[in-house]
N, C-alpha and C positions, 0 to 999 in steps of 0.2 A: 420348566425351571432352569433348566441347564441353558436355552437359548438365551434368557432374561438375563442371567449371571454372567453371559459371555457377552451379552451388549453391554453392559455394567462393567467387565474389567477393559472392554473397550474404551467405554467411557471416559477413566478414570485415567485411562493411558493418555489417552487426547488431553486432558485437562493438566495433566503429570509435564507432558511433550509443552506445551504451552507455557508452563511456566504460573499456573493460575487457569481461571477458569474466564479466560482471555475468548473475546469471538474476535472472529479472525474477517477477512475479505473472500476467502477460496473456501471451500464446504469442504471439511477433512470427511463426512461423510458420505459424498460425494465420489471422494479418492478414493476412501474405503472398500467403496462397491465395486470401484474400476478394480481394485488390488494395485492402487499406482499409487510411488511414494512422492516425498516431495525431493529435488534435488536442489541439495547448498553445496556453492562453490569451495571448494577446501583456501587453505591456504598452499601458497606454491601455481603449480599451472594445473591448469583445469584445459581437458579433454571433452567435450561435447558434440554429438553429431545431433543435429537441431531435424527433429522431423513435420513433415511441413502438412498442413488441417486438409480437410478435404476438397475445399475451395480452391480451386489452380492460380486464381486470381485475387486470392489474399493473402496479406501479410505471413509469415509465419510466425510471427509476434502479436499478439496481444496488448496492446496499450492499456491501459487502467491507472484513473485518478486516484488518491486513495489518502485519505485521512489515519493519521496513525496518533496511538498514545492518548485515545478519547477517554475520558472517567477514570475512576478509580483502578479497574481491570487493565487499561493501557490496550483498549480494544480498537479494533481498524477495519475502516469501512470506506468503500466504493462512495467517492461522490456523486451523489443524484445529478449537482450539475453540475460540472464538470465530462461525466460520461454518459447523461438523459437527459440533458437541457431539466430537468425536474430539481423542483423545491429541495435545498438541504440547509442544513440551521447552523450549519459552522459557519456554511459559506454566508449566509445572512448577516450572521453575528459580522463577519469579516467584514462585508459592505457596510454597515452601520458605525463601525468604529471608522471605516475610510472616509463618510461621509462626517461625523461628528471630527474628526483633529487627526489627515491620517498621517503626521508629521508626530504627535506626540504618540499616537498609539502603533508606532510603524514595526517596533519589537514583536507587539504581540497580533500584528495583520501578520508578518511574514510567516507567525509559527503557525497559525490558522489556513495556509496556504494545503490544499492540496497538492503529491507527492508524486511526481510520473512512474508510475512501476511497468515490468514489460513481463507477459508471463510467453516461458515457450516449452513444448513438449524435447524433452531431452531425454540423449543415450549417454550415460557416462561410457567415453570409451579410450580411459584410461589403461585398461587393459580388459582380457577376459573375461575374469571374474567381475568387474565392474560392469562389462555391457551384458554380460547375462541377467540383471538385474532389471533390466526393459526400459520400458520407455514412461520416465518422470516429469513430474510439474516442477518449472523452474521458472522461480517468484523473483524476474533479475531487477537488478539497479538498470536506470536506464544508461548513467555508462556503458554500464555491457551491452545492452543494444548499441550506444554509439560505435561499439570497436568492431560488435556485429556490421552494423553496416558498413564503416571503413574497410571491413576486411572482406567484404562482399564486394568493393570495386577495382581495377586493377588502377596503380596509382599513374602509372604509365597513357595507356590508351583512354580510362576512364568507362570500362566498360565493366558493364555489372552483371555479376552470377547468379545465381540462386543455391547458395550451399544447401539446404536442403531437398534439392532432387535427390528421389530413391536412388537414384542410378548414376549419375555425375557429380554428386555434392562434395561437399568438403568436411574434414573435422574443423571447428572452433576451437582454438587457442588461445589461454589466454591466462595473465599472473594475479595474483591475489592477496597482495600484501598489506602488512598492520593490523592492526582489530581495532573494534568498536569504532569511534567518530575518524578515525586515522587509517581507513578501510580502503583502498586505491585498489585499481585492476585496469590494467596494463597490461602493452606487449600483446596486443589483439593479433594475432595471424590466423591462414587455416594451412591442413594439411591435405592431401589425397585420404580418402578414405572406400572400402570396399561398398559394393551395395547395400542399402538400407536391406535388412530380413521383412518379410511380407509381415510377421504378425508383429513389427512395430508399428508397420501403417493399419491395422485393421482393427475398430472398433472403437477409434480416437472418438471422444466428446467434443462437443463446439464447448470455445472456453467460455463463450457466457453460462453452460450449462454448472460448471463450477465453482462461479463465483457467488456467494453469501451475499444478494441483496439484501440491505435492510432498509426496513422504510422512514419515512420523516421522525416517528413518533418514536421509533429505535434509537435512532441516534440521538436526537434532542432527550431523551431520557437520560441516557450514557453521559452527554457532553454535559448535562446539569448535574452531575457529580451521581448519577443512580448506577449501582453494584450490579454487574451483567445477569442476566440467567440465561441459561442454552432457549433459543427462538422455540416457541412452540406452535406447529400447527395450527391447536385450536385455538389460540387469540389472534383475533382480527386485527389488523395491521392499521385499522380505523382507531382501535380505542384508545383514550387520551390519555398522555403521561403526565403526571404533576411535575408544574412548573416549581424549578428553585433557580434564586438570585447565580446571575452570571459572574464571578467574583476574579477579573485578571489576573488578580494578584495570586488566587490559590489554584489557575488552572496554570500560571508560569512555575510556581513551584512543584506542582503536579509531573507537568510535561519534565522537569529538569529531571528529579528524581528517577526518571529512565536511567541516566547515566547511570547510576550505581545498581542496577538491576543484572540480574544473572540472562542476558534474553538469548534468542537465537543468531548463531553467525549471520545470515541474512537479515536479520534484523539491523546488525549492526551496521549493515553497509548500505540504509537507505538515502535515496538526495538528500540529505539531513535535512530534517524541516523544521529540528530544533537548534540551531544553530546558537550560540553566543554574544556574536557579532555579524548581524544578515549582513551581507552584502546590500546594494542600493540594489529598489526593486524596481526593475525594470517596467516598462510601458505596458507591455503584455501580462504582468500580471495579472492587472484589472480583473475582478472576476465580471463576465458577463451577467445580469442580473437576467434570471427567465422571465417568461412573458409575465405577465400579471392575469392572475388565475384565480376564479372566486373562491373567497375563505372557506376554511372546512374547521365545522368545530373543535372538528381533532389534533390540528394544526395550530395552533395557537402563532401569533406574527412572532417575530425574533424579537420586535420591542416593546412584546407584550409587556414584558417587565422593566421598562424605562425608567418609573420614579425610582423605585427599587437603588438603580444600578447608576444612581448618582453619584454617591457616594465613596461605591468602589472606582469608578471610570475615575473620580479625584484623587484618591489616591495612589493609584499605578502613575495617573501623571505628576502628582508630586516625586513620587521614586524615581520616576523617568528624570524628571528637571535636576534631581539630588544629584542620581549616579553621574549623568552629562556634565554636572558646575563637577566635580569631583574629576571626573578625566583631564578636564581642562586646569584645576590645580594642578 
């Protein structure tokens, strides 16, 4: 009984922490087991010695695609492909509006874009009592990798370090300023820092081991407006989710209503991918389309619902042609 109770006020902490009963990309119970928390950048300067995986010849970073603000929950998930070359139904949807008018639907392809995130194992070593706290999961914006790598090369000779060696590395420095959409981080340098302690490097996970796969039928549930429940187990990742109408107009008002949400510092400081006014989208966006793979009944196409979605697709672009005649008054 006592065990049951203690997974339970666990539970309830996770879902409390979350802001709702929010699924996430990273498996908080995953972290759990480690006993490793998660590490957000403060505002002001942030201190980090970046500890590097067990592979000599990878990254100490993490890359990962990652769809945010899916359904009613505002849940975030790992693009299939984007990071498996494998089927994902945002990304489908996305292609199908670039094929159909991707000049009139261009607002709501960019917000459909997957979001580069970098995860790395970190030491707050702000002081003390901060590095006594070990070694944390830190879910970065990919600026911070970019000031990461700037400050891993000498601007001089051009030669590059590895701050993460136990034994030669550096700490990461770096500022934190604004909140929410107005989130900048800046002033990337490192400093000397002492040797890494053996029990940060011993028993690290590989960060795929971390990360909250969900499958086609997961998300395509989610993004058709269906209310999250915690992944269970015993349902088969085969069985079909009921289809509902894809409706532009009420997943732009969906996606916006984040703003006014109480969410997490790091949340606030993602590449925004709900932006107001996209910038023009580059040639690379293109999403690659995967191979073509026989149907699975489970999987239903992205245009399954076509006649459907006449309708709506008319209407966002009538709003689109309104708002544009209107800037131009």
């Amino acid at each position: 009984m006592m065990k049951s109770r203690i997974a339970a006020i666990r539970e309830a902490k996770r879902i409390s922490d979350r802001g709702g009963n929010r699924r996430w990309f990273t498996s908080d119970q995953k972290l759990s087991e480690l006993g490793m928390k998660s590490y957000a950048a403060k505002e002001g300067h942030n201190f980090i010695a970046i500890i590097p995986p067990k592979d000599p010849t990878k990254y100490f970073g993490h890359l990962v695609h990652v769809h945010y603000n899916v359904g009613p929950n505002k849940n975030a998930f790992v693009c299939p492909t984007a990071d498996r070359n494998a089927r994902c139904p945002i990304c489908e949807k996305r292609a199908q509006l670039e094929e159909e008018d991707a000049e009139v639907h261009k607002d709501l392809i960019y917000e459909l874009r997957p979001s580069l995130r970098v995860l790395f194992f970190v030491v707050d070593m702000k002081d003390k009592s901060t590095a006594a706290e070990g070694v944390q999961l830190y879910d970065a914006p990919n600026t911070v990798n970019q000031l990461v790598c700037g400050a891993s090369t000498n601007p001089r000779t051009g030669e590059v370090i590895d701050i993460s060696d136990p034994q030669e590395g550096k700490i990461m420095v770096f500022e934190r300023v604004g909140k929410g959409r107005n989130t900048k981080y800046q002033n990337g340098k490192i400093e000397d820092r002492p040797p890494l302690l053996p029990e940060w490097l011993e028993g690290l996970p590989e960060f795929v081991d971390i990360l909250d796969l969900a499958s086609y039928e997961e998300i395509q549930a989610s993004f058709d407006g269906g209310v999250n429940e915690p992944p269970s187990p015993q349902v088969s990742s085969t069985t079909t989710s009921p289809q509902a109408e894809f409706d532009p107009a009420a997943y732009r008002k969906n996606t916006q209503s984040t703003q006014e949400q109480d969410v997490p510092v790091e949340q606030d400081s993602f590449d925004i991918p709900f932006e107001q006014t996209p910038p023009a989208k580059p040639q690379e966006e293109q999403v690659a389309q995967p191979e073509a793979q026989p149907q699975q009944p489970s999987a239903p196409p992205a245009d399954a619902q076509q006649p459907q979605e006449s309708s709506s697709i008319s209407d966002i672009r009538k709003r689109i042609q309104e708002r544009m005649a209107a800037r131009k008054g």
